[in-house]
Structures are given as C-alpha cells and as structure tokens.
mmCIF file of the N, C-alpha and C atoms, coordinates in Angstrom:
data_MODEL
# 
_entry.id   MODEL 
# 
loop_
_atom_site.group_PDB 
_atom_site.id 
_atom_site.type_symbol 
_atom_site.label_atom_id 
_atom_site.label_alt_id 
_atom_site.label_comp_id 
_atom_site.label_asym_id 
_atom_site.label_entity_id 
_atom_site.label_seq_id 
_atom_site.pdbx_PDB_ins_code 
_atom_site.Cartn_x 
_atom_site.Cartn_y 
_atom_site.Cartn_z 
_atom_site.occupancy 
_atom_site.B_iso_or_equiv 
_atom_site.pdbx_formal_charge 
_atom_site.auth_seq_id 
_atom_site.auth_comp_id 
_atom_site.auth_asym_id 
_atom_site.auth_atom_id 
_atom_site.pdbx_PDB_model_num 
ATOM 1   N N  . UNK A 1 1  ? 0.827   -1.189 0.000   1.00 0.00 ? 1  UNK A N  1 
ATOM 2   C CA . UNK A 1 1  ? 0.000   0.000  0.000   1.00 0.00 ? 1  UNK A CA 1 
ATOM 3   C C  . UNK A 1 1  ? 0.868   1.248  0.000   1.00 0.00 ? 1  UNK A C  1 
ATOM 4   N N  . UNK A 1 2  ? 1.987   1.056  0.457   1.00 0.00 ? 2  UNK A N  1 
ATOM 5   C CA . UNK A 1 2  ? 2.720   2.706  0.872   1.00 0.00 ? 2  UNK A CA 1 
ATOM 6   C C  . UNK A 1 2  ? 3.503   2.637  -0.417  1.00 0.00 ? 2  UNK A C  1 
ATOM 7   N N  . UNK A 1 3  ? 3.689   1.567  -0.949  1.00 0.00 ? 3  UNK A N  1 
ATOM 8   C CA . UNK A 1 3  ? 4.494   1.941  -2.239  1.00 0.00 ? 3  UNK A CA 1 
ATOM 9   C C  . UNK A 1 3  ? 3.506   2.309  -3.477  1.00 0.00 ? 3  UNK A C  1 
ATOM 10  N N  . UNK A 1 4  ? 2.489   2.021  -3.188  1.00 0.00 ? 4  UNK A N  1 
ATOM 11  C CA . UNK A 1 4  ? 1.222   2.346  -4.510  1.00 0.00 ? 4  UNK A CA 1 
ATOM 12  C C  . UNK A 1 4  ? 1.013   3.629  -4.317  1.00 0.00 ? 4  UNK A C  1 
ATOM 13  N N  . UNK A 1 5  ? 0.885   4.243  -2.866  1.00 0.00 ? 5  UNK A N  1 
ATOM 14  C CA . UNK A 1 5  ? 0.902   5.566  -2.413  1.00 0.00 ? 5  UNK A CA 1 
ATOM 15  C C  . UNK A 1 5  ? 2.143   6.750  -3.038  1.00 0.00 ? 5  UNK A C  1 
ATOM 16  N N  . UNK A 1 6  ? 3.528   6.203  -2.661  1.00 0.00 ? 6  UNK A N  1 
ATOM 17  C CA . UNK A 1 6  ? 4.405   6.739  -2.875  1.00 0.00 ? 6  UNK A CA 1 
ATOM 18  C C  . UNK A 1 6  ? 4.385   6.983  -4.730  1.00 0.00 ? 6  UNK A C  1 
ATOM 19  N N  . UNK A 1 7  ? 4.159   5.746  -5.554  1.00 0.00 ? 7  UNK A N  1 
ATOM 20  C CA . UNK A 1 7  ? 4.283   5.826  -6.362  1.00 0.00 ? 7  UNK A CA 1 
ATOM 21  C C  . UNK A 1 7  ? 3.085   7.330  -7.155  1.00 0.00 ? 7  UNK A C  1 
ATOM 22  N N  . UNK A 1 8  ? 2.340   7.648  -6.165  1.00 0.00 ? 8  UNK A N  1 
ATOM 23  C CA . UNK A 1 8  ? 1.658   9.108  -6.495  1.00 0.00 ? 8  UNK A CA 1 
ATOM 24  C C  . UNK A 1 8  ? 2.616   10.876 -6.197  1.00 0.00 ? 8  UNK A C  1 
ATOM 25  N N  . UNK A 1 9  ? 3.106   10.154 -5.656  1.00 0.00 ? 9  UNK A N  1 
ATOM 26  C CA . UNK A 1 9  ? 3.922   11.299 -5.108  1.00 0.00 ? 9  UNK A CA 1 
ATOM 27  C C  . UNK A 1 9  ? 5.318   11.963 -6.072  1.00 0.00 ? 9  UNK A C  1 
ATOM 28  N N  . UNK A 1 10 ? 5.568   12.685 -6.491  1.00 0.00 ? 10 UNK A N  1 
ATOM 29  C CA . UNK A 1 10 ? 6.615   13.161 -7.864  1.00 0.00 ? 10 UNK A CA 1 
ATOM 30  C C  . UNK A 1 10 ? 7.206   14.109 -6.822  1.00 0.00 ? 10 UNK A C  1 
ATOM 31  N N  . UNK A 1 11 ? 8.384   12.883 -6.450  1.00 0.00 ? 11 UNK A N  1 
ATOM 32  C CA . UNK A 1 11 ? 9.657   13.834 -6.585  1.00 0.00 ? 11 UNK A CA 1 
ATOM 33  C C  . UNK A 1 11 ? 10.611  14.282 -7.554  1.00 0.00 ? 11 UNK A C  1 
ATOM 34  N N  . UNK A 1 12 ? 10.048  14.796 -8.780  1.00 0.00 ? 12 UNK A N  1 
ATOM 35  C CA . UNK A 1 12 ? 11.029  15.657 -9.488  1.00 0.00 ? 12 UNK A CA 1 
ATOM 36  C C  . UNK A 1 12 ? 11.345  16.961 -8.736  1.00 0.00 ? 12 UNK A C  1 
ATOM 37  N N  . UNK A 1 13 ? 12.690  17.079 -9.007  1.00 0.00 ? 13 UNK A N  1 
ATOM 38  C CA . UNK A 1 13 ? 12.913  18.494 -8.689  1.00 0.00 ? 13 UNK A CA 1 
ATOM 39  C C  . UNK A 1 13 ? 12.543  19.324 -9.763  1.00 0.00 ? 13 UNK A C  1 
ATOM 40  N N  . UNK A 1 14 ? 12.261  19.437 -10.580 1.00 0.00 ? 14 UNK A N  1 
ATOM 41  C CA . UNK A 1 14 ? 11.640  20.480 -11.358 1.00 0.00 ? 14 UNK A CA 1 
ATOM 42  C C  . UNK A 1 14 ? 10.223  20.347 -11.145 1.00 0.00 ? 14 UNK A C  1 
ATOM 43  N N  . UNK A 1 15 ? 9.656   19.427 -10.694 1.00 0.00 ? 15 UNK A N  1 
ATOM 44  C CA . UNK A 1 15 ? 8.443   20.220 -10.265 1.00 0.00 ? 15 UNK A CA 1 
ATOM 45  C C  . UNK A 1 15 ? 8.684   20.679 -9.157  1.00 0.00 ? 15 UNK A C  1 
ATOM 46  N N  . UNK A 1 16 ? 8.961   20.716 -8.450  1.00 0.00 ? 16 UNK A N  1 
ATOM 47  C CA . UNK A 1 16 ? 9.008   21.247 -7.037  1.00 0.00 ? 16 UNK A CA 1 
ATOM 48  C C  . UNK A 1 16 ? 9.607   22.874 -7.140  1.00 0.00 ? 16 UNK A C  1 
ATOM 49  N N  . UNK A 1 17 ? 10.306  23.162 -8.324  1.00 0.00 ? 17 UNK A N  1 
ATOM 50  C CA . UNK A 1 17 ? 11.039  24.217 -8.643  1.00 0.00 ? 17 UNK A CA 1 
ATOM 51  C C  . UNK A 1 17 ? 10.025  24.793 -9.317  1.00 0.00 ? 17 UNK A C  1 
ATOM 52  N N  . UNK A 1 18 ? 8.917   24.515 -10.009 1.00 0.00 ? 18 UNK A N  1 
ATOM 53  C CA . UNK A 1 18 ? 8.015   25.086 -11.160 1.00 0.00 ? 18 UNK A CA 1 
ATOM 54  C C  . UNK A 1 18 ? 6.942   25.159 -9.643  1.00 0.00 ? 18 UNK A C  1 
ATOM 55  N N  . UNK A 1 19 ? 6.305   24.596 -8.566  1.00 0.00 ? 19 UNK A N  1 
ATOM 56  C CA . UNK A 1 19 ? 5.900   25.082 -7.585  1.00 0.00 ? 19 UNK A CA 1 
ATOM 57  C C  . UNK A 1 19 ? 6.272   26.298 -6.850  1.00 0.00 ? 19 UNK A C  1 
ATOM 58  N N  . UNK A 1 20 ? 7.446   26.219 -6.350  1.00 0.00 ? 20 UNK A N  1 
ATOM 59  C CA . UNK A 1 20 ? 8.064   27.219 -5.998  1.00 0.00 ? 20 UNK A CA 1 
ATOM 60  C C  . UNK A 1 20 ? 7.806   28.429 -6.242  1.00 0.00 ? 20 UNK A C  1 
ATOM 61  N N  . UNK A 1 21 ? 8.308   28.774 -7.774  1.00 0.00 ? 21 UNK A N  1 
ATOM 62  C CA . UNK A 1 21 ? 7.961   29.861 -8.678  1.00 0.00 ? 21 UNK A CA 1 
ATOM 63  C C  . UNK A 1 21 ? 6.471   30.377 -8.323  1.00 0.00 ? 21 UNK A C  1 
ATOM 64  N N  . UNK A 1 22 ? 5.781   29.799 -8.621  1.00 0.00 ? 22 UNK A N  1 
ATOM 65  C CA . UNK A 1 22 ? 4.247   29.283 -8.722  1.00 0.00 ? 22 UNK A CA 1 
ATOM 66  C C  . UNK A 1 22 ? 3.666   30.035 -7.345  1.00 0.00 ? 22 UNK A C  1 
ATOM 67  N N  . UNK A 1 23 ? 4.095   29.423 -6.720  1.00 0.00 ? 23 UNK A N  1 
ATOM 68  C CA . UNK A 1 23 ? 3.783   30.210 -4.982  1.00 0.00 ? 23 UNK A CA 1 
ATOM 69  C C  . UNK A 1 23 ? 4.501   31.421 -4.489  1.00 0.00 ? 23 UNK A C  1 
ATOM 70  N N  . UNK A 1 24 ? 5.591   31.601 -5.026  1.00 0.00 ? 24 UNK A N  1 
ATOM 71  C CA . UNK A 1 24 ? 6.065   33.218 -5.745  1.00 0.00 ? 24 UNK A CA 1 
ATOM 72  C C  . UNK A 1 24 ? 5.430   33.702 -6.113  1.00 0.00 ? 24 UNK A C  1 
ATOM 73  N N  . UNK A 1 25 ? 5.090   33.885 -7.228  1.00 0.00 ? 25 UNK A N  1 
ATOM 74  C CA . UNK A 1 25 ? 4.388   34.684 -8.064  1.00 0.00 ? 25 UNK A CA 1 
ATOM 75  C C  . UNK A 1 25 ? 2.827   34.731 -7.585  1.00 0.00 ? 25 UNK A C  1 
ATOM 76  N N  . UNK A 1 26 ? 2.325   33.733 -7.014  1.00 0.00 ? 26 UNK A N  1 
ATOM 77  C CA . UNK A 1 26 ? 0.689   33.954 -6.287  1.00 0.00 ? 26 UNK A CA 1 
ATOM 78  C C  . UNK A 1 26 ? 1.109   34.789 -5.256  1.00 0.00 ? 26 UNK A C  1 
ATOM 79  N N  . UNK A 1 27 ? 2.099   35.057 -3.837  1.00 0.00 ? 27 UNK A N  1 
ATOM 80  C CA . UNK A 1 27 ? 2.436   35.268 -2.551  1.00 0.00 ? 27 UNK A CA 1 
ATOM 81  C C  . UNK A 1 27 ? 2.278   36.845 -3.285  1.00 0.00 ? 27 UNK A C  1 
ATOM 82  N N  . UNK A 1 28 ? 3.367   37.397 -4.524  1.00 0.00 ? 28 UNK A N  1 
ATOM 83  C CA . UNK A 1 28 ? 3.435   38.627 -4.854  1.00 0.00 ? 28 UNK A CA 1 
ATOM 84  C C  . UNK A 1 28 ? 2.248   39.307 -5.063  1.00 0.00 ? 28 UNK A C  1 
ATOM 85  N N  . UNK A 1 29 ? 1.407   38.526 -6.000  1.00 0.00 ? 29 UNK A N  1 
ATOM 86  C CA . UNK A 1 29 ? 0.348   38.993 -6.445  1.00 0.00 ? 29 UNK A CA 1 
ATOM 87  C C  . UNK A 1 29 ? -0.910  39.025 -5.483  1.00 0.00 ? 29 UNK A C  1 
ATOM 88  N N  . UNK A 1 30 ? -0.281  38.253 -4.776  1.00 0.00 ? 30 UNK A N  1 
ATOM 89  C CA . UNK A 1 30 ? -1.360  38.679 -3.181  1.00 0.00 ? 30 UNK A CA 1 
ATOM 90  C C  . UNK A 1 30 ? -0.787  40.490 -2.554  1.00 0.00 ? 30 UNK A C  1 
ATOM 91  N N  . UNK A 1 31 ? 0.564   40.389 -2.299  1.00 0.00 ? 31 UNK A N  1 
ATOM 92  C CA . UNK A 1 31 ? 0.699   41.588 -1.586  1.00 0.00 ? 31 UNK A CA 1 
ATOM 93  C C  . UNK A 1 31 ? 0.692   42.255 -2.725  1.00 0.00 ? 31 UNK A C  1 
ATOM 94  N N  . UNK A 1 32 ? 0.520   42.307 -3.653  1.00 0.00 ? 32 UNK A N  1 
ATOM 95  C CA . UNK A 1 32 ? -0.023  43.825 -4.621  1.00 0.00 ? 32 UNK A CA 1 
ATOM 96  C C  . UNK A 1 32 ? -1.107  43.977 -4.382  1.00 0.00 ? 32 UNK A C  1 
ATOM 97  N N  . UNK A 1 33 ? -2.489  42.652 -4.574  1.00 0.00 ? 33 UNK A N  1 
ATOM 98  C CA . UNK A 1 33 ? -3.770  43.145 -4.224  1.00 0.00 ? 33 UNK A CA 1 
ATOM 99  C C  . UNK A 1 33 ? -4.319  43.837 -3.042  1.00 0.00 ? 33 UNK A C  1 
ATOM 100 N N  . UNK A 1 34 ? -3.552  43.346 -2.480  1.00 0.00 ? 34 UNK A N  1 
ATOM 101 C CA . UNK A 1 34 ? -2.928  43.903 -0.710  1.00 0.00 ? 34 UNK A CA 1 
ATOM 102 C C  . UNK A 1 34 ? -3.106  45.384 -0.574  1.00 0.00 ? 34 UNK A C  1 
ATOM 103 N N  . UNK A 1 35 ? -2.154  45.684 -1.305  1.00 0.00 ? 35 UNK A N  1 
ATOM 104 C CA . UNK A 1 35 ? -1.544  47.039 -1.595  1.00 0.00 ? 35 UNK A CA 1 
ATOM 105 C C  . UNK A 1 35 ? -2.397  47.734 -2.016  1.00 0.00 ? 35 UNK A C  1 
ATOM 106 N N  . UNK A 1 36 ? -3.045  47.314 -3.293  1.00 0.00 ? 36 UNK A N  1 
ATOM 107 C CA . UNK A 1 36 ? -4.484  48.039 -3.762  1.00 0.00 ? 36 UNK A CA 1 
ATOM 108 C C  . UNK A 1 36 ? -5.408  48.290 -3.090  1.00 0.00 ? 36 UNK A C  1 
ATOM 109 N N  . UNK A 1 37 ? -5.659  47.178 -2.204  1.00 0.00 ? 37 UNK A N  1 
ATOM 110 C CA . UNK A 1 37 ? -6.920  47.140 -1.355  1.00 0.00 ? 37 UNK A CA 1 
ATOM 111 C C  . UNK A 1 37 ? -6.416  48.816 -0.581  1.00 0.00 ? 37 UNK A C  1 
ATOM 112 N N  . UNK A 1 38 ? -5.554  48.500 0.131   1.00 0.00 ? 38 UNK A N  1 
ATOM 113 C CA . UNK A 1 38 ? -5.549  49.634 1.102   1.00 0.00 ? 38 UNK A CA 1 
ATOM 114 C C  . UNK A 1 38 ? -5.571  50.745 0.560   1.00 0.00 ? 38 UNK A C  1 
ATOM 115 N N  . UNK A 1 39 ? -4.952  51.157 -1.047  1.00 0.00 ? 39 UNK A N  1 
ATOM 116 C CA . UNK A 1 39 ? -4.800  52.249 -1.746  1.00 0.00 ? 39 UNK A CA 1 
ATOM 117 C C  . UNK A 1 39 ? -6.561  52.738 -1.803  1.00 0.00 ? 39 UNK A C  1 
ATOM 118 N N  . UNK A 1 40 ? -7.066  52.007 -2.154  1.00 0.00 ? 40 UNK A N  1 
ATOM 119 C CA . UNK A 1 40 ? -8.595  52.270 -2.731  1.00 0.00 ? 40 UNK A CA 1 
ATOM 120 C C  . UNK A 1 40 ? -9.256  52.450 -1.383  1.00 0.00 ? 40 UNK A C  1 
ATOM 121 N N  . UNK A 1 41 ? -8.823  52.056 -0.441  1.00 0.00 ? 41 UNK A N  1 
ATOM 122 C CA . UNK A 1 41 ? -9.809  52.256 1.214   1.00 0.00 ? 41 UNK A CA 1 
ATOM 123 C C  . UNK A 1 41 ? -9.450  53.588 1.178   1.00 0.00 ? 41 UNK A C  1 
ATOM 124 N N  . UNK A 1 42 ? -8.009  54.013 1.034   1.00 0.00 ? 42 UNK A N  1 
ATOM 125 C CA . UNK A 1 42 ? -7.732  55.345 1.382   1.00 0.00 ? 42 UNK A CA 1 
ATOM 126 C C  . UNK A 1 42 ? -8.150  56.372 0.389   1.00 0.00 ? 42 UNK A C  1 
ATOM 127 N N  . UNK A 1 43 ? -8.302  56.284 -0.791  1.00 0.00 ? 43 UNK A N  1 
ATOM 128 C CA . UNK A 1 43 ? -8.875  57.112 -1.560  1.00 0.00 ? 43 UNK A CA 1 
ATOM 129 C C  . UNK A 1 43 ? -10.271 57.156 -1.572  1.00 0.00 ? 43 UNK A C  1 
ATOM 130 N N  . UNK A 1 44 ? -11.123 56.288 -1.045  1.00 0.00 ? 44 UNK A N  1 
ATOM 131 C CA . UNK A 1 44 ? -12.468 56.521 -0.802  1.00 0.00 ? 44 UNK A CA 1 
ATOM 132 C C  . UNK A 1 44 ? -13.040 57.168 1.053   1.00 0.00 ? 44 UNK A C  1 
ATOM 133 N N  . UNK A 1 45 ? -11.624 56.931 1.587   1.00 0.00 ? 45 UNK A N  1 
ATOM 134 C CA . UNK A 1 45 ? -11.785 57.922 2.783   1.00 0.00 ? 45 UNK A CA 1 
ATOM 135 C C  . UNK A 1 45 ? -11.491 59.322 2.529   1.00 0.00 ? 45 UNK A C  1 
ATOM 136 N N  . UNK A 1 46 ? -10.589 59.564 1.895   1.00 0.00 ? 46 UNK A N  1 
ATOM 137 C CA . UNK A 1 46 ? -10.338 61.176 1.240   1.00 0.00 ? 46 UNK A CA 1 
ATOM 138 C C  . UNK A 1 46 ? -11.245 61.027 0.697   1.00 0.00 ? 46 UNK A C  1 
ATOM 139 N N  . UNK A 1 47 ? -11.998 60.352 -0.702  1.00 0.00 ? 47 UNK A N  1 
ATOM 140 C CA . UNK A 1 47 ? -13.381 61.123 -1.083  1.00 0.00 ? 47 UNK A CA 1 
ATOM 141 C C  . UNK A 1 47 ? -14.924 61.112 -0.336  1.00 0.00 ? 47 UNK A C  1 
ATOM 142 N N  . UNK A 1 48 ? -14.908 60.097 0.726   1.00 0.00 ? 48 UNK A N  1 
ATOM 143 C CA . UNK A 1 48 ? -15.853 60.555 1.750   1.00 0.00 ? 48 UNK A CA 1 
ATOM 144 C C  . UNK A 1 48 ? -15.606 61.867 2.481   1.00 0.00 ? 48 UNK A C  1 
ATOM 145 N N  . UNK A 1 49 ? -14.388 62.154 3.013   1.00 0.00 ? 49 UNK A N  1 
ATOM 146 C CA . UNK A 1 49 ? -14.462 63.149 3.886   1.00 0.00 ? 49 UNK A CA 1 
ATOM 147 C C  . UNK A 1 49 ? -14.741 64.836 2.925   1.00 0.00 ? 49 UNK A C  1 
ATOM 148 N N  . UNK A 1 50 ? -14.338 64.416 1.753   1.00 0.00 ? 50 UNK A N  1 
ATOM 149 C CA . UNK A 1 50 ? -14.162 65.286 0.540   1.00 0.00 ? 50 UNK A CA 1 
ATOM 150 C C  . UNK A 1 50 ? -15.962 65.643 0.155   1.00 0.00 ? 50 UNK A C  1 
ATOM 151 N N  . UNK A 1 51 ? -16.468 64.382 0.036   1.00 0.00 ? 51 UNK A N  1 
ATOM 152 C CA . UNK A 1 51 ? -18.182 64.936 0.426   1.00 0.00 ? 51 UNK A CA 1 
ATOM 153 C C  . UNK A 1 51 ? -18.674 65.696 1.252   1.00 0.00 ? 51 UNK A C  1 
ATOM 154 N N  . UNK A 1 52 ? -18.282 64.934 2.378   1.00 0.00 ? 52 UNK A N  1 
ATOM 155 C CA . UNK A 1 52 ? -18.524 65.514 3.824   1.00 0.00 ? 52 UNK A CA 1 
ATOM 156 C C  . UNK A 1 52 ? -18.375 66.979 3.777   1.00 0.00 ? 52 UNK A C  1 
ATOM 157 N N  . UNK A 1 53 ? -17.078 67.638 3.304   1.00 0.00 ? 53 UNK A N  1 
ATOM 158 C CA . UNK A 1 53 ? -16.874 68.718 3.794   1.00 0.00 ? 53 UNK A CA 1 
ATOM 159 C C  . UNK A 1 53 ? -17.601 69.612 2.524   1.00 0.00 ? 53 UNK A C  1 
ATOM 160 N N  . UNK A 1 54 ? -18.165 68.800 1.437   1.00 0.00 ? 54 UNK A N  1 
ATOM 161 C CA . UNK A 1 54 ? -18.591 69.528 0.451   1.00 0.00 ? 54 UNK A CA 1 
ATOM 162 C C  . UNK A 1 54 ? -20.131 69.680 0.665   1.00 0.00 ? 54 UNK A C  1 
ATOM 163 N N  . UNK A 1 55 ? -20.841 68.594 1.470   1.00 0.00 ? 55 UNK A N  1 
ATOM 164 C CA . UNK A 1 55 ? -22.039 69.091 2.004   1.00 0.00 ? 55 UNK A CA 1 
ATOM 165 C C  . UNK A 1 55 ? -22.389 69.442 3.086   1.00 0.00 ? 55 UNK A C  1 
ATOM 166 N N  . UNK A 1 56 ? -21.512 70.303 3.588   1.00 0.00 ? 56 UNK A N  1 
ATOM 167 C CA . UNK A 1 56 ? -21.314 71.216 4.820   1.00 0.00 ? 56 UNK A CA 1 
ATOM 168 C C  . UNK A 1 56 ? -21.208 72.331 4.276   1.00 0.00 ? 56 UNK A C  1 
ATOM 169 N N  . UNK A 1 57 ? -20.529 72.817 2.733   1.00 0.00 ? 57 UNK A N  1 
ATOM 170 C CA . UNK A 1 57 ? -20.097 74.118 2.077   1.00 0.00 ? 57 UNK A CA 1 
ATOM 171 C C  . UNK A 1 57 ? -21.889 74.280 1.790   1.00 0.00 ? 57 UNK A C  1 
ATOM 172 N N  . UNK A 1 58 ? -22.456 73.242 0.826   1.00 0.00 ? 58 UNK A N  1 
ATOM 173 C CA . UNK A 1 58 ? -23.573 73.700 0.362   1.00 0.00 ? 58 UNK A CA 1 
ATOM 174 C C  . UNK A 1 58 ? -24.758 73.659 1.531   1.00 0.00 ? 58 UNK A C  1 
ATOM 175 N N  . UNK A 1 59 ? -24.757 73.200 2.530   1.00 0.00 ? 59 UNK A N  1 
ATOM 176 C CA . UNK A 1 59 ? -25.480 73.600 3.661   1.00 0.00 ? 59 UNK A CA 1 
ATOM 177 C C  . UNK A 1 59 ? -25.845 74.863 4.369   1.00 0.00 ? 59 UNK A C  1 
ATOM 178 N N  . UNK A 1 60 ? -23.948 75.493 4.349   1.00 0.00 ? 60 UNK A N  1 
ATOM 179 C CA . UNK A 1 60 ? -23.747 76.976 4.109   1.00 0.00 ? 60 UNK A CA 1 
ATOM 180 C C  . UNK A 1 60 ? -24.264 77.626 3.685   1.00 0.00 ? 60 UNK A C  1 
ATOM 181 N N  . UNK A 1 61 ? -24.168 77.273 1.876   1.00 0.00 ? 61 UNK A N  1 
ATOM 182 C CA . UNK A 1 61 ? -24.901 78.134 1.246   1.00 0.00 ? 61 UNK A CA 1 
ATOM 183 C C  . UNK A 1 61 ? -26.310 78.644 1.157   1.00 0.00 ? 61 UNK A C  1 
ATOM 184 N N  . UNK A 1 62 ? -27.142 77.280 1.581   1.00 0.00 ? 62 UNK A N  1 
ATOM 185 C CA . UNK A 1 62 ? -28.105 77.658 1.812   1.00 0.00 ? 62 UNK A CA 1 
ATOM 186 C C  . UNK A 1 62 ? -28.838 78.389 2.663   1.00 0.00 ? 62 UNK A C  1 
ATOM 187 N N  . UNK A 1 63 ? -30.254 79.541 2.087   1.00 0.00 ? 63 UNK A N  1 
ATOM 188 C CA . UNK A 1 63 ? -30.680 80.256 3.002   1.00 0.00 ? 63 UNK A CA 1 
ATOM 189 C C  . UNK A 1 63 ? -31.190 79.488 4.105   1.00 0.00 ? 63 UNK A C  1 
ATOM 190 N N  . UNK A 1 64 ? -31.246 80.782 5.227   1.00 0.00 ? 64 UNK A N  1 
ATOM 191 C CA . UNK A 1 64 ? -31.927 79.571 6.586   1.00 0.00 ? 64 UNK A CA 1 
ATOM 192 C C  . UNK A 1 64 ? -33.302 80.274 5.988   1.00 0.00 ? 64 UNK A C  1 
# 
C-alpha cells in the first residue's frame, strides 16, 4: 500500500522548482492586491471626507 501511495507522489525536482515559482508569483500577487486594497480604502476615505466637507459648504450656502 505505501508503495502504490508513494508511487503518487513526484519527486522531481523540477516540479518542485516550477511550484516554488508558482507560490512566488501567487504570494506577490497577493501583496499587490494587498496594496491596492488599502490604496482604494484610502482614496475613498479622502473622497468621503471630501463629500462631507462639500455638504457642509452647500449647507452653508443655503438660506436659513
């Protein structure tokens, strides 16, 4: 049984090297989306507060 098992298992080193890569390149492309995420939280907090303070101007403006 453990050799019918084993015989599933590929130890090439080039796959293990084409994994590698593989989980590189996903790990990166995680911390870029990463990166985005937080970019876009912060630019929609500057344009909330950017509302905010813009319907406070036209609140102003208006007569009482």
């Amino acid at each position: 049984m453990a050799k019918a098992l084993l015989g599933h298992v590929h130890s090439d080193v080039r796959t293990t090297s084409v994994l590698a890569a593989e989980n590189h390149r996903l790990r990166r492309r995680v911390a870029d989306l990463e990166a985005l995420v937080l970019r876009l939280e912060a630019d929609n907090d500057r344009l909330a507060a950017a509302a905010l303070v813009g319907e406070r101007v036209v609140e102003d403006l208006q007569p009482a």
